[in-house]
C-alpha positions in Angstrom: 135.3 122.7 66.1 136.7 119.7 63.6 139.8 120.2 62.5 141.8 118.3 59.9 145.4 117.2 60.8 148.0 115.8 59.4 150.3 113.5 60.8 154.0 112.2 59.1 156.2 109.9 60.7 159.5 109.4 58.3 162.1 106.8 59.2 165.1 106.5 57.2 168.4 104.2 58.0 171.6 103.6 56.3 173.2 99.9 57.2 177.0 99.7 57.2 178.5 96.5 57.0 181.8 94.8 57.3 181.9 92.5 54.3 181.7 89.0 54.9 181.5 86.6 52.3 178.3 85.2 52.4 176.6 88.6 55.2 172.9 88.6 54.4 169.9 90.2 56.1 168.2 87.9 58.4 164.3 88.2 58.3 162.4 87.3 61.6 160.3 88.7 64.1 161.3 89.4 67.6 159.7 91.1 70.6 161.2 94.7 71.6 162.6 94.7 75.1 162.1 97.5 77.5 164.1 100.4 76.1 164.1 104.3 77.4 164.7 107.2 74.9 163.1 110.3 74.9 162.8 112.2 71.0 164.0 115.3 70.0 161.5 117.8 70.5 162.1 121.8 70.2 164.1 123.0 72.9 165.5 126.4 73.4 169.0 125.8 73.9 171.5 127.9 72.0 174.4 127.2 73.0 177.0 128.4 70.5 180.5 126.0 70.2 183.6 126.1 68.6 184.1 123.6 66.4 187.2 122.4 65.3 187.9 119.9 62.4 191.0 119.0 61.8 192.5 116.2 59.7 192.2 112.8 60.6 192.8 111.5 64.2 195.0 108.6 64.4 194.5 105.0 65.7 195.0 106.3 69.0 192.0 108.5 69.2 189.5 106.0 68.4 186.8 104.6 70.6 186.8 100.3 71.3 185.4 101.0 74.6 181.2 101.6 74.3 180.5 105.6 74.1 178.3 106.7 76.7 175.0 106.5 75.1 172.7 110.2 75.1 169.0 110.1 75.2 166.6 112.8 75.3 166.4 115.9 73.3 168.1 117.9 75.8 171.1 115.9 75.3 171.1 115.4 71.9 170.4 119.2 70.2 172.8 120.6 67.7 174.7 123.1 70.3 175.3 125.6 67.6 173.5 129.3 67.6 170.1 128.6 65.6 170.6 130.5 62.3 169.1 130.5 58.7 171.4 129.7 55.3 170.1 130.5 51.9 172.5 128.2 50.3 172.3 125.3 52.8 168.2 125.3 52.3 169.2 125.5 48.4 171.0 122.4 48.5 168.3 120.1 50.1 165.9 121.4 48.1 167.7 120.6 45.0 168.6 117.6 46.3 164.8 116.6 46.9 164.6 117.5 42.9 167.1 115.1 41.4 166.1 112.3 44.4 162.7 112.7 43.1 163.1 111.9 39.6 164.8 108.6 40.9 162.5 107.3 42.3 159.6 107.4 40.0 158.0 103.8 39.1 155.3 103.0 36.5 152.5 102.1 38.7 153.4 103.8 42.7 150.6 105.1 44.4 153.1 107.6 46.0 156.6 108.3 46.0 156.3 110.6 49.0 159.4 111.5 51.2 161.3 113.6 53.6 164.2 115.2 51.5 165.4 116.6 55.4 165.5 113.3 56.5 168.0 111.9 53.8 170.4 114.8 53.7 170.7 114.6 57.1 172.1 111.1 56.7 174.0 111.5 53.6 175.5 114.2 56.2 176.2 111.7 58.7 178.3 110.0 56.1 179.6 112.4 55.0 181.1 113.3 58.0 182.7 110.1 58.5 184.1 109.5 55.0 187.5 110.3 53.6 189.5 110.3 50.1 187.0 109.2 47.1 183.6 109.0 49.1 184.3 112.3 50.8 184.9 114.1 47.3 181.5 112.1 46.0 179.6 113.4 48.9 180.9 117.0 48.8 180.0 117.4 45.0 176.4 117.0 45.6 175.8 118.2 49.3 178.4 121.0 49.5 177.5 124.8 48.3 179.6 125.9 45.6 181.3 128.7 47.0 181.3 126.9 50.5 184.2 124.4 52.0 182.9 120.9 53.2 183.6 122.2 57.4 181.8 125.5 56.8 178.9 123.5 55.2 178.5 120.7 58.4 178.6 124.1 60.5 176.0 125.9 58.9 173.4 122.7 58.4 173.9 122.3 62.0 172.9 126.2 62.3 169.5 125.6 60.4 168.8 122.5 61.7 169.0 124.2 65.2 167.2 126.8 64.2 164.2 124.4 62.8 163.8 122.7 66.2 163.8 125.9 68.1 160.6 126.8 69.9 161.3 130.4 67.9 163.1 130.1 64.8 164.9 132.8 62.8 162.5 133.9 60.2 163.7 133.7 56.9 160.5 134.2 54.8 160.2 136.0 51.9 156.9 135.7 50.4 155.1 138.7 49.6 152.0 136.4 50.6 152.9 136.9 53.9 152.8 140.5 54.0 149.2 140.8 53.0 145.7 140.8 54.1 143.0 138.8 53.1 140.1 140.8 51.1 137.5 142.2 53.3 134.4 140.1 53.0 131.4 140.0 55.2 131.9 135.7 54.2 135.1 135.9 56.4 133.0 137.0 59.7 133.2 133.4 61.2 136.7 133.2 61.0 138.7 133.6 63.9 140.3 136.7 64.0 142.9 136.3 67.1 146.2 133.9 66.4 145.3 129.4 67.4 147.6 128.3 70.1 150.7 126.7 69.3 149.9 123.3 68.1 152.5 122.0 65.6 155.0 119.2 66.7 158.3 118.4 64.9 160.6 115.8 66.3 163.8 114.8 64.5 166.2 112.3 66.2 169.3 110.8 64.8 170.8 107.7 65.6 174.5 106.2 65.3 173.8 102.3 66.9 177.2 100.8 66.4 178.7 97.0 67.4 180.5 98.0 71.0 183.8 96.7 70.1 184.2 99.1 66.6 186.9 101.3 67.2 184.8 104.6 66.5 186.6 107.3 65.7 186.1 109.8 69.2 186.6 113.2 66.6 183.1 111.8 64.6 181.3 110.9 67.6 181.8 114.3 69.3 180.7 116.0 65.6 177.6 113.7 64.9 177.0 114.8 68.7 177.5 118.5 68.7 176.1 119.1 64.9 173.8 116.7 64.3 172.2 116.1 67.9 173.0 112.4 67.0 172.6 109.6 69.7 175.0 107.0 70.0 174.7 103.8 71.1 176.7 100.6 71.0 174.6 97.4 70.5 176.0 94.2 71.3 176.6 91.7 67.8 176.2 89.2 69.5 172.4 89.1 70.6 171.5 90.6 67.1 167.8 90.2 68.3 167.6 92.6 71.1 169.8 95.1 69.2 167.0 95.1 66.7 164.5 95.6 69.1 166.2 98.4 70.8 166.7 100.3 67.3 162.7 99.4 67.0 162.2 100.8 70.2 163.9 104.3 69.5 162.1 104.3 66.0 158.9 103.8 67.6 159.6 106.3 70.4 160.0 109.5 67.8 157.4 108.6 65.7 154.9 108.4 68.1 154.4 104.4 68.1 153.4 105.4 63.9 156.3 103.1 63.0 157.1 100.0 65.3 159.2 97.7 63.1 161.2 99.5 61.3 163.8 96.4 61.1 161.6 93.5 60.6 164.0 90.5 61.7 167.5 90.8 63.9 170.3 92.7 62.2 173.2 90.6 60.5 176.2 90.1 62.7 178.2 92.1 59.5 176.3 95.0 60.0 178.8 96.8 61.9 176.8 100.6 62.3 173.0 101.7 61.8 172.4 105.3 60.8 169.1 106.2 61.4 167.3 109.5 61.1 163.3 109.9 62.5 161.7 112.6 61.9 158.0 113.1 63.3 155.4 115.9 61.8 151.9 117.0 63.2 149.9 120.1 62.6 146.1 121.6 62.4 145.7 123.6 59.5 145.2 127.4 59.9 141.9 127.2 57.9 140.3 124.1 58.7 138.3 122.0 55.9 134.6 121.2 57.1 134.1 117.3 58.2 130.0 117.9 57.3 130.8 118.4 53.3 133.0 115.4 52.9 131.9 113.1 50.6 132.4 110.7 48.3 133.6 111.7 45.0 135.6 109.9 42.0 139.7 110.8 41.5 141.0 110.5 38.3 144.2 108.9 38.4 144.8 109.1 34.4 142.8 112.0 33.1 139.1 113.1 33.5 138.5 111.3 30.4 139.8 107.6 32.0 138.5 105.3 34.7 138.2 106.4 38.3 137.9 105.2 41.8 135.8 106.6 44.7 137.8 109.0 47.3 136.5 110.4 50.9 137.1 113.9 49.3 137.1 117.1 51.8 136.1 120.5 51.1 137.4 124.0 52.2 136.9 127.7 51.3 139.1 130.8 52.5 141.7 133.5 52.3 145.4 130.9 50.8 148.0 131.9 49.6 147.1 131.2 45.7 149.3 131.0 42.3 148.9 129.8 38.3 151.5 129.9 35.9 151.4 131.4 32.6 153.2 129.5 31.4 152.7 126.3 28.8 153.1 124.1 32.4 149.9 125.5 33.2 150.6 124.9 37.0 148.2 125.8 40.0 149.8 125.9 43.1 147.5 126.8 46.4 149.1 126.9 50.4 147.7 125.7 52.8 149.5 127.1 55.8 149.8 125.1 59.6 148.3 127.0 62.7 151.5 127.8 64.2 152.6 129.7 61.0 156.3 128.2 60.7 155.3 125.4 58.1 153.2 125.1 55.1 151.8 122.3 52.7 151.9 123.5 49.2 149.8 121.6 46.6 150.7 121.8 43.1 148.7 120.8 40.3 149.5 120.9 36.1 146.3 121.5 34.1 144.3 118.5 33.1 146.7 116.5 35.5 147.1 113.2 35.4 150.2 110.6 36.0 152.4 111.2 32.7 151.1 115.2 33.0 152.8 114.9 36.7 155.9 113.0 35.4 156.3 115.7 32.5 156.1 118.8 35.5 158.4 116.4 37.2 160.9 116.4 34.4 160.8 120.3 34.3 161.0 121.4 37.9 163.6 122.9 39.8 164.2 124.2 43.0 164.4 128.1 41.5 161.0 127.6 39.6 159.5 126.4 43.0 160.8 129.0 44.5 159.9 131.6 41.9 156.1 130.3 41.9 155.5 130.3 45.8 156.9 133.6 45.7 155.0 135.1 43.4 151.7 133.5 45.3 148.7 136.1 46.6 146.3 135.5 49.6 143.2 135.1 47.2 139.5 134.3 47.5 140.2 130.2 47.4 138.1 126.9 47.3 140.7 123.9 47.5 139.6 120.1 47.5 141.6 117.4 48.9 141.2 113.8 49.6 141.7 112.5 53.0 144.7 110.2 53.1 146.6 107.5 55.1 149.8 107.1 52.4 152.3 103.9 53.7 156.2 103.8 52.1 159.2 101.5 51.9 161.5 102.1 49.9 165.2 101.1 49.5 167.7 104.0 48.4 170.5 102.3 47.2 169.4 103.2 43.5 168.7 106.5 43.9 172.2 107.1 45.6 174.0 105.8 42.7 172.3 107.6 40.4 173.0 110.7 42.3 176.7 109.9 42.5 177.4 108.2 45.6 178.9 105.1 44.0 181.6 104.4 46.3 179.8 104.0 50.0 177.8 101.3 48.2 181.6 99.2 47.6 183.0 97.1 50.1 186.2 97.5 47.1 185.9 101.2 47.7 184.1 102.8 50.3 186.4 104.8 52.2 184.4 106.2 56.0 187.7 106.2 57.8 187.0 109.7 59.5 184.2 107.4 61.4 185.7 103.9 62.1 189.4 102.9 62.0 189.7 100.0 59.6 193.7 100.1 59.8 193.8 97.2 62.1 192.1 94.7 60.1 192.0 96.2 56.7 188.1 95.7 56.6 185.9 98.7 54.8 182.8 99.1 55.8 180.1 100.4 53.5 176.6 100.5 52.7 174.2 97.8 52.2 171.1 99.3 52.6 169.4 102.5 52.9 166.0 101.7 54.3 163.0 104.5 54.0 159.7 104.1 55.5 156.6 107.1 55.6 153.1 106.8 57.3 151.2 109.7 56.0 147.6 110.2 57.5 145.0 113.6 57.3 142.5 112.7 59.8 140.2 114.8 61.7 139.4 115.3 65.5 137.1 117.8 68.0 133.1 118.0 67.5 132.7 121.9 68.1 131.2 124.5 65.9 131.0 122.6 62.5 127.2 124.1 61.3 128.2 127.3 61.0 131.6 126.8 58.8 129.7 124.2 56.8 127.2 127.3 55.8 130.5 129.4 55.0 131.7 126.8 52.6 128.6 127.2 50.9 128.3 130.6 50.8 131.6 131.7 49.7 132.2 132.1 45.9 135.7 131.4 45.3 137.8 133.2 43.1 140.5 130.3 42.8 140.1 126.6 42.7 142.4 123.8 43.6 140.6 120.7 42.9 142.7 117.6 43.8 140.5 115.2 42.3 143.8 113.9 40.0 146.9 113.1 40.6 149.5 116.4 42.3 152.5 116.9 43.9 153.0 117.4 48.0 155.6 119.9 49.2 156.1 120.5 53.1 157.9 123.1 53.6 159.1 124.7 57.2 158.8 128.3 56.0 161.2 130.0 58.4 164.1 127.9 57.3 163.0 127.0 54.0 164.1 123.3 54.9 161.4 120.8 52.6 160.5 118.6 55.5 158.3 116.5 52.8 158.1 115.8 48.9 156.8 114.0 46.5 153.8 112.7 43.8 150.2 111.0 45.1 149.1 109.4 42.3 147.0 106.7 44.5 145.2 108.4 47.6 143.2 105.6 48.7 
């Protein structure tokens, strides 16, 4: 049978430097050299550790000599108990809200991206930073009635819990807990549980100059919480350094994104941050290859010009809701095989670009969650055009208009809980906070497409999603309630 699948490598990285008077970024290609790491994937392990932060450590405790670098998944997990937290998944998803906003431009095609990916390194900084940077970061990443140590605890507990092979089940949705309708049109469907199929790999990486005094208290954290690798590079062959970050990059997303730094690094950029994160998954109801066609997609209204879309077709028992409301929002799920994660597709009436930036404007993460739960497995025909979506995007923007003014500073950026600047008086902060998505929904497999295609046709759908204008994309890993992915596709072509 064909089955539609989609595929979403996400590479962020955050660039510290130690300011120099004239430190730019040098652009030039070079060839990776031979480099081994092998990605996070989900591993069983839950091993539960005692954590304990404590105030600063002193000059002596810091690291000049090259930490042993970790590779491999097995290495790298988060050794905390995996565990679910309401709040924490609250956080990122309002985060993804306000982030989102930010980044809208008049004429993107997308503006797609992994709101997990970005916490998770706002995290990483946040664990490093101290006085005015640490009170910027907890403001916007830090639970209300949660302290900043409790906070880095629990995120590690979720984010354990995400890459476990059996994750804590957090769901809610009353769509869960039904049946579809009986219909003799839902015969063909397949009525015992698809293999696992569904591949999440996250990696984070700390690639830091060999001689920085790191500080050993926020290697071991980045380590234990985070699963980070870390890995001294050498400034002086800024090249290979480059290549070797490539290499890692390349290795967790599957060989999806190969050059994520397009040049050698600068010899001021003291540490790279880096978080990967790789998605694939076959949907649980599969669209049918035989009834996609061309159509036209309105980017502007049904009433404005249009371009020609390979649009795909499906019919079936999703999880299905409308507002009545004056938003006039359709949302429809379209859930993964393994169960764990689902893409929801949201929709205002009569959409279009400005009727998406209005239902931007509006949404939070409690109407979100209000709407999916309030969603019932309904007779549904959904149409969807096939996509392969690229993004770069620097952050620095969006971070200041979150807040996070003082990172960006070499005047006032204060990460002293992750390097010790005493000796020199230097300060390093952030230059650049580099984003890149490949977004595809391909198909693959030959078997058993006539007689779905006849189902398609048969069925008469109570619901319809039809993406033939602009909507919004949101990823979510159900059982932790973590957004893996976000954002408007104005431009599916």
């Amino acid at each position: 049978m064909k089955h539609f699948q989609m595929i979403v490598p996400f590479l962020l990285w955050v660039v510290l430097l130690v300011p120099l008077v004239h430190g730019q970024w040098n652009r030039y290609y070079t060839q990776s050299p031979p480099a081994r790491f092998t990605p996070m994937v989900r591993s069983a392990q839950r091993v539960a550790l005692r954590h304990s932060f404590e105030t600063a450590p002193t000059a002596a405790q810091t690291v000049r000599q090259a930490a042993p670098p970790t590779t491999g998944y097995a290495a790298n997990s988060p050794s905390l108990t995996p565990d679910n937290d309401v709040k924490i998944a609250q956080v990122v998803v309002d985060f993804m809200m306000r982030i989102s906003r930010t980044l809208a431009q008049r004429q993107s095609r997308t503006e797609l991206f992994s709101p997990l990916s970005i916490v998770t390194v706002a995290n990483l900084l946040f664990l490093g930073s101290s006085g005015t940077t640490h009170e910027e970061f907890g403001k916007v990443l830090t639970p209300s009635t949660m302290n900043w140590k409790r906070m880095h605890q629990r995120y590690g507990n979720v984010l354990a819990n995400l890459m476990s092979p059996e994750p804590i089940d957090a769901r809610r949705d009353q769509w869960r807990r039904q049946t579809c309708p009986r219909d003799e049109d839902y015969e063909d469907e397949q009525s015992t549980p698809a293999a696992k199929s569904q591949v999440i790999r996250i990696a984070n990486g700390i690639f830091y100059q060999k001689d920085l005094p790191m500080r050993q208290q926020y290697v071991m954290l980045a380590r234990s919480l985070y699963g980070a690798m870390v890995q001294p590079i050498d400034p002086q062959n800024s090249g290979a350094s480059a290549a070797l970050i490539n290499k890692w990059v390349s290795d967790v997303t599957a060989g999806k994104i190969r050059n994520m730094i397009e040049g050698s690094l600068s010899p001021s950029s003291s540490v790279v941050i880096a978080n990967a994160l790789y998605f694939k998954g076959k949907w649980k109801t599969q669209f049918e290859p035989l009834v996609t066609r061309d159509a036209p997609f309105f980017p502007d209204g049904l009433d404005k010009p249009s371009y020609r879309v390979k649009m795909m077709s499906l019919s079936g028992c999703l999880p299905f809701y409308r507002t009545r409301d004056a938003l006039d929002v359709s949302i429809v799920g379209l859930p993964y095989r393994d169960d764990s994660s689902t893409m929801y597709l949201i929709q205002p009436a009569n959409s279009s670009r400005t009727a998406i930036r209005r239902l931007q404007a509006s949404l939070t993460g409690k109407m979100l969650d209000s709407w999916i739960g309030q969603m019932k497995l309904q007779s549904t025909s959904v149409r969807l055009p096939k996509m392969h979506l690229r993004n770069s995007v620097d952050l620095l923007q969006s971070f200041q208009k979150l807040g996070f003014n003082s990172i960006l500073s070499p005047a006032k950026s204060d990460l002293s809980n992750m390097i010790d600047g005493g000796a020199n008086g230097q300060k390093p902060y952030v230059n650049q906070i580099l984003h890149k998505l490949d977004l595809s929904i391909d198909e693959e497999g030959t078997e058993g497409a006539a007689a779905t295609s006849a189902l398609v046709d048969r069925i008469g759908s109570q619901r319809q999603f039809n993406g033939n204008a602009p909507f919004l994309i949101y990823l979510r890993h159900d059982a932790t309630e973590l957004p893996l992915f976000y954002g408007p596709i104005f431009d599916p072509r």
